[in-house]
C-alpha positions in Angstrom: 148.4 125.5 89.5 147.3 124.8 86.2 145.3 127.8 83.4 143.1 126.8 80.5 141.5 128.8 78.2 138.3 127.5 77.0 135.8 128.3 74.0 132.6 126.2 73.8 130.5 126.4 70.9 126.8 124.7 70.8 126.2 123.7 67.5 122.3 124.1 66.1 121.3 125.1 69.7 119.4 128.5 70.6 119.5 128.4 74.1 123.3 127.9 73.8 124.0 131.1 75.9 121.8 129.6 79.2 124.0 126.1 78.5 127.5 128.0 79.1 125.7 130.3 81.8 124.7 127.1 83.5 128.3 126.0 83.4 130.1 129.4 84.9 127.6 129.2 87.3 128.0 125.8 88.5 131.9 126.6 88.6 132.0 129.1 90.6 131.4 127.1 93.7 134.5 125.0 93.1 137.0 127.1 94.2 138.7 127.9 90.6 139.3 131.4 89.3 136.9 131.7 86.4 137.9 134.9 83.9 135.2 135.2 81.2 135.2 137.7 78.2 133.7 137.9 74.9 134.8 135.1 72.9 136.3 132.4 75.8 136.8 131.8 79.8 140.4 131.4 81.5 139.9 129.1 84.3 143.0 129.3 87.2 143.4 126.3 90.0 144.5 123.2 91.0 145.1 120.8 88.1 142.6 118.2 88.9 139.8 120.7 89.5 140.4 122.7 86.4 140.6 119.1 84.6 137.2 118.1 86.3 135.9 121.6 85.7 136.4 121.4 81.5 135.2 117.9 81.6 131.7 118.9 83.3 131.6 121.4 80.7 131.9 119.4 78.0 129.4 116.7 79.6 126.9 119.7 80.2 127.0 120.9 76.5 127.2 117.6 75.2 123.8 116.2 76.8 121.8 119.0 74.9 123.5 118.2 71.5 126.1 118.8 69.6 129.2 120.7 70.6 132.4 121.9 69.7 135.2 122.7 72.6 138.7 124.5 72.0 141.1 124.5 75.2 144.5 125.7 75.8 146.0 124.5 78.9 149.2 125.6 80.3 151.2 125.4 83.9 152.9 128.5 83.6 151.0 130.6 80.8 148.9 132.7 82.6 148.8 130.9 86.1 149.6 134.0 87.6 147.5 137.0 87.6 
């Protein structure tokens, strides 16, 4: 089981909020346990699909322009709900 916390923040885009909506979506259907708030998204699963998860987030953002990604990732902090 692995946890990562993850801001992204589209730089110069206005349609940033339909880029990270397009993301959570698309994540849903991978079997991870997706936690969004306010400011970030704590994504719970196995390692390699959390891994492949933050990657195709970056990829997504990064094909409409510029982007900025913060993640935390931890095997024990908040793994457990």
């Amino acid at each position: 089981m692995l946890a990562c916390q993850v801001a992204l923040y589209p730089l110069g885009v206005k349609e940033y909020p339909e880029i990270i909506k397009d993301v959570l979506a698309s994540w849903s259907t991978q079997g991870l346990e997706v936690e969004t708030n306010s400011m970030s998204t704590i994504l719970r699963g196995e390692e390699e699909e959390v891994w492949r998860a933050v990657k195709a987030l970056f990829k997504a953002a990064a094909c409409r322009g510029e982007v900025v990604l913060v993640a935390t990732f931890s095997n024990r902090c908040g793994c457990k709900i």
